[in-house]
Structure formats: structure tokens, C-alpha cells
C-alpha positions as CSV (number, residue, x, y, z in Angstrom):
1,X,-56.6,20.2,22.6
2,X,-54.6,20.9,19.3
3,X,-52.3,18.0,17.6
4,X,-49.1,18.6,19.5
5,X,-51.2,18.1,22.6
6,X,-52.7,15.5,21.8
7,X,-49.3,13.7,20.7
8,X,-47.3,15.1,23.9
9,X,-50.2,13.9,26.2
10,X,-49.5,9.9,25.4
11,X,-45.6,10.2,25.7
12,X,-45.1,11.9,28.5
13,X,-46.4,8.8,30.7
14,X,-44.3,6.5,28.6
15,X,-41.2,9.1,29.2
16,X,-41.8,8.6,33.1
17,X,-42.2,5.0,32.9
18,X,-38.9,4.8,30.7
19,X,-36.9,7.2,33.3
20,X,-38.4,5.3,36.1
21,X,-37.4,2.0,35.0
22,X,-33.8,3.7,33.7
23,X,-33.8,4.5,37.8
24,X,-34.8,1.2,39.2
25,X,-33.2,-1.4,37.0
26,X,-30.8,0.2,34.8
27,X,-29.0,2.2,37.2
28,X,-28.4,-0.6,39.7
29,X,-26.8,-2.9,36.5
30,X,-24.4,-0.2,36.1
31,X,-23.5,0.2,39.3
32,X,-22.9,-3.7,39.8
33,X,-21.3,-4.5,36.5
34,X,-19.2,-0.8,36.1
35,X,-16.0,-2.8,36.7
36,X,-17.0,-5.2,33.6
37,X,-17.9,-2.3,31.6
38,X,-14.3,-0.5,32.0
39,X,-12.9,-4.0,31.3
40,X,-14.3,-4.0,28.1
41,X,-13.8,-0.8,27.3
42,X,-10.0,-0.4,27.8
43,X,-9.7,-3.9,26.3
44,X,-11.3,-2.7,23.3
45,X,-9.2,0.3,23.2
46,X,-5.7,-1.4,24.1
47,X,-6.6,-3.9,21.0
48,X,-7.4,-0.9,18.5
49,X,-4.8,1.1,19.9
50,X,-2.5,-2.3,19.0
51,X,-3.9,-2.5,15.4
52,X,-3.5,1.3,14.9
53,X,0.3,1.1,15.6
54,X,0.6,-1.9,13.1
55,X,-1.1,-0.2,10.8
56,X,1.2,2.7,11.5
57,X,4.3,0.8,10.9
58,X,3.5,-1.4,7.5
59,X,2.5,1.8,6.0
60,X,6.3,3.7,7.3
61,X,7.9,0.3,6.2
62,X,6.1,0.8,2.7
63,X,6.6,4.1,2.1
64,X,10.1,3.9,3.0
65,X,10.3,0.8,0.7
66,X,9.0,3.2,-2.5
67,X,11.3,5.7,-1.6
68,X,14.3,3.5,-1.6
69,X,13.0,2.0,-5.7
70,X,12.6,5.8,-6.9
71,X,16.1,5.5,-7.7
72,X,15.3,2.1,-10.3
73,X,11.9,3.4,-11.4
74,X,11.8,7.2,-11.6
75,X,12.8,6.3,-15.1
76,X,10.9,6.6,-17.5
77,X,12.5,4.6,-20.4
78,X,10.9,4.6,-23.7
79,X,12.1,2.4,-26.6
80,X,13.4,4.8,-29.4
81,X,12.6,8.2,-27.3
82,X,16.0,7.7,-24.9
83,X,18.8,9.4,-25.6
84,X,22.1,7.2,-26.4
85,X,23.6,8.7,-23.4
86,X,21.4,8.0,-21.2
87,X,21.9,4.4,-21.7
88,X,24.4,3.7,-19.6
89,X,24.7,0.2,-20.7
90,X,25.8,1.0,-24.0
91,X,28.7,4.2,-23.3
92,X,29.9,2.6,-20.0
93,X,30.2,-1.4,-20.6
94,X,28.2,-4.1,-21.5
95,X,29.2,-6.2,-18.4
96,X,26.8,-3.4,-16.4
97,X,25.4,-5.2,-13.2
98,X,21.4,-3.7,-12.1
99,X,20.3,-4.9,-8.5
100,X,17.1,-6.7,-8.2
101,X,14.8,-4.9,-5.9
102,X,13.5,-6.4,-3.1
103,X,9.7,-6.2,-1.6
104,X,10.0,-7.1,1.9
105,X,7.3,-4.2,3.3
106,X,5.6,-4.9,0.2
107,X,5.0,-8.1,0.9
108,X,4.2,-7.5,4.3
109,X,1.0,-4.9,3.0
110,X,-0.2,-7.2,1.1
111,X,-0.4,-9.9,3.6
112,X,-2.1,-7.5,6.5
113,X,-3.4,-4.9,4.3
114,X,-7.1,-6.5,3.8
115,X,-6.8,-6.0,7.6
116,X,-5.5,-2.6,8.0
117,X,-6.3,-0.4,5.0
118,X,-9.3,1.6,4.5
119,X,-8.6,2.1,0.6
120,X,-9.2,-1.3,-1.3
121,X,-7.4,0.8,-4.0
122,X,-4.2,0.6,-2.0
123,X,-4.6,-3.6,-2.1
124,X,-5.2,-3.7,-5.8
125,X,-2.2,-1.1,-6.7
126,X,0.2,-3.7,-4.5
127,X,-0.5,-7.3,-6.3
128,X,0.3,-5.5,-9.1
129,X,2.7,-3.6,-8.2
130,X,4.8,-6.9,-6.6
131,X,3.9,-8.6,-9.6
132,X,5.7,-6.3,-11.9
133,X,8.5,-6.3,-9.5
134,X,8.8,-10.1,-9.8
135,X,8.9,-9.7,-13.5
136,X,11.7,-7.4,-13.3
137,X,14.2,-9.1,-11.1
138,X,13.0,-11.8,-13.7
139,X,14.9,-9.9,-16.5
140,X,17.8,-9.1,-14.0
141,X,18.2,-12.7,-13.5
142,X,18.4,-13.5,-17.5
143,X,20.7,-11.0,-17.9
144,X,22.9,-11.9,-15.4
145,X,22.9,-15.3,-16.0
146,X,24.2,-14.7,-19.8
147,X,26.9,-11.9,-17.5
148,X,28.5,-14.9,-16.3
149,X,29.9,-16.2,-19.9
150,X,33.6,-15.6,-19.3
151,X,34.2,-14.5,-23.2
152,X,32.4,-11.3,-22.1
153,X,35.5,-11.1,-19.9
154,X,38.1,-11.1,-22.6
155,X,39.9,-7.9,-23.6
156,X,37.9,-7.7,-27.1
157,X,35.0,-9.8,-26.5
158,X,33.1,-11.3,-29.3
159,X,30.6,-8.6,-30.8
160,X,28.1,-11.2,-31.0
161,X,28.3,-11.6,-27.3
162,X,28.5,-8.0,-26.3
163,X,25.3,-7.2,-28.8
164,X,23.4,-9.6,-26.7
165,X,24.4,-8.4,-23.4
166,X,23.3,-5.2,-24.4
167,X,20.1,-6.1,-25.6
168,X,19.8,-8.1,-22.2
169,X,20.7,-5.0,-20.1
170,X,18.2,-3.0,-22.2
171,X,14.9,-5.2,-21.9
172,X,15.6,-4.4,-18.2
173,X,15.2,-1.0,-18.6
174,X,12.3,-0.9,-21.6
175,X,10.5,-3.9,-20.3
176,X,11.1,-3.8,-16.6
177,X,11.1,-0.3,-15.9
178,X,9.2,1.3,-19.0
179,X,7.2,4.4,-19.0
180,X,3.7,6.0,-18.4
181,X,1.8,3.7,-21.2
182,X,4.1,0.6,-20.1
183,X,2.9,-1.2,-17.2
184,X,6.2,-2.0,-16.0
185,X,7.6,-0.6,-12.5
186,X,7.7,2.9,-13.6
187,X,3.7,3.2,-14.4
188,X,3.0,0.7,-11.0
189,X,4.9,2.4,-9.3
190,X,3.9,5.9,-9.4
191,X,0.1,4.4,-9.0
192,X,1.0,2.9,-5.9
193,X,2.4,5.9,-4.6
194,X,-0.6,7.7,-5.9
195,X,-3.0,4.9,-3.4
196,X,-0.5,5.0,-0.9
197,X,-0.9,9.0,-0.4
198,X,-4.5,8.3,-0.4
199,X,-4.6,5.9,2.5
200,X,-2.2,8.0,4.5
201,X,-4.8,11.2,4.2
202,X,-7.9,9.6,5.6
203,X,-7.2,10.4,9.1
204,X,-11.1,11.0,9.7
205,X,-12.1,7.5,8.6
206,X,-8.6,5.9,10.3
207,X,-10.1,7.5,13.7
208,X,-13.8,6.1,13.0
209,X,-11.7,2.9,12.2
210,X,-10.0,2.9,15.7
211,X,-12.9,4.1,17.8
212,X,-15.8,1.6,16.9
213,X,-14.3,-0.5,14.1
214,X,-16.2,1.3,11.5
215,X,-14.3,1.1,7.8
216,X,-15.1,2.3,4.6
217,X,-13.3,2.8,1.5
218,X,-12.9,6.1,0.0
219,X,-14.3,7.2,-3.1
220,X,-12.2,8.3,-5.8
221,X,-13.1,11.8,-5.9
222,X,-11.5,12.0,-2.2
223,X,-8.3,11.1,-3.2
């Protein structure tokens, strides 16, 4: 008898016994409990199919949301690079208003993204992100609060006044928006795009997600 005989001879017997028992007590459990099982099953699959769809919308909600503060961040705005003209704040009037942006799907991902995102990248790139955000509607709010000083109202305001208004009007754009090197909302925001894309190309890993709950972040090199 050579080796593979010798190793075939013991586990064929335990192979019987296995399908035997598989046939005598296995097979009956099924049939008794099948009802359970599909219970469980199409539970499990109504709940994924749920967290899928939210999933789904806070990642439309966000993406919508970027596209909407491309027009406020596409910038970029470099201090002493700029052209005159493009400052608008300077050839058009110093009592300029700039919206604050709000971060209402931003917000959201952040509070059910440890849930639903696959790329912890994505979480990281939205704290800061919302953070920078904050600290732009910050400088808004300075600015706008000085706005409301009637003498910039008059028909020759004070040049003292005006000079400040500018420079008010311009942190916004230096400071909050910025550039590439400045980590204002121009640089966050084209790195949360950048995560954003990532997460919305896994569609391998999103289906292992749904299917048995299985999640794991991407490496870099994938996105």
C-alpha cells in the first residue's frame, strides 16, 4: 500500500460517518427549522439592504454638498500671487457681502460615517474638512460684523474704514479659502473630494460589506 493509500484508507470511514450523520441528524434540523433559517436570512438582508441605501444617500447628500462649495473654494488665493482684478473686493466695493457655507451633509457623514464608510481616510478628510469650514464662516462673521458700521455707508466713507473692510474681506479669501500649501478650504477641500472618490470606487468591498458585514479599509495605493 503506497502513502496516498494509506492516507485515503483512514478517511474514507470518517467521510461515511460524516455523510451519514449529515443524513440522520443534520438533514432533519433543516427541514424542521428551514422557516427559521429564511427568517434570518431575509432579515439579515432587509437590514443590510437598509444600511446600504443610507449609506447610498449620505454619500449623494455629500457629494452634492462639495459640488455646491466648488464655487467658494475652487479658488486658489495666494497672498501676493493674485491679480488686483481678481479681487473683487477691492475694484467692485468694499461693502462686498460672501455667504457662509453651510455643512449640513457634512455633518451628517461625520456622524454615521464610522458606520457606513469603508475608507477611514474619508472620516479623517471630513473633521478637518468641517473644521476649516467653521473657521471660515468665522472670518465671514468678523467681517460682517465690522459691514454693519453705518460710516461705511456714507457717500465718501472714511479711508480708514474702507482700508479695514478690505483687509477684512481679504483674510476671507487668503485665510479661509487659501491655496494648495494653505490648509484652508481650498487644500481640504480638494482632499476630501480626493477620499470621497475613493469611497465611492470600492464597489467590491461595499458588496462584501452588504453581504456578510465584512469591512475593510482600502489601502492607499487603491485609491
Amino acid at each position: 500500500m503506497n502513502a496516498q493509500e494509506r492516507w485515503y484508507a483512514p478517511t474514507q470511514p470518517r467521510m461515511n460517518q460524516f455523510l451519514s450523520w449529515l443524513g440522520t441528524s443534520a438533514a432533519p434540523w433543516l427541514e424542521t427549522n428551514a422557516v427559521a433559517v429564511a427568517a434570518v436570512l431575509v432579515a439579515w438582508f432587509v437590514y443590510r439592504g437598509a444600511k446600504l441605501s443610507e449609506r447610498n444617500g449620505v454619500l449623494a447628500a455629500l457629494r452634492q454638498e462639495l459640488q455646491l462649495h466648488q464655487m467658494w473654494a475652487k479658488g486658489p488665493y495666494t497672498r501676493g500671487v493674485t491679480q488686483p482684478a481678481q479681487e473683487w473686493w477691492r475694484t467692485i466695493s468694499p461693502r462686498g457681502t460672501v455667504f457662509k457655507l453651510t455643512t449640513a451633509a457634512t455633518d451628517s457623514a461625520v456622524v454615521n460615517g464610522p458606520d457606513l464608510f469603508l475608507n477611514r481616510g474619508l472620516l479623517v478628510a471630513l473633521v478637518e474638512y468641517r473644521q476649516v469650514v467653521g473657521h471660515f464662516n468665522q472670518l465671514i462673521d468678523r467681517a460682517m460684523l465690522f459691514q454693519a458700521n453705518p460710516q461705511l455707508f456714507r457717500l465718501w466713507p472714511s479711508p480708514r474704514l474702507k482700508a479695514r473692510m478690505i483687509d477684512l474681506l481679504s483674510s476671507i479669501h487668503y485665510e479661509g479659502i487659501g491655496d494648495d500649501k494653505t490648509e484652508a478650504v481650498h487644500f481640504h477641500h480638494a482632499k476630501l473630494d480626493k477620499e470621497l472618490r475613493c469611497e465611492e470606487s470600492l464597489r467590491l468591498r461595499v458588496a462584501l460589506w452588504v453581504v456578510i458585514g465584512w469591512r475593510s479599509s482600502p489601502r492607499r495605493r487603491e485609491c
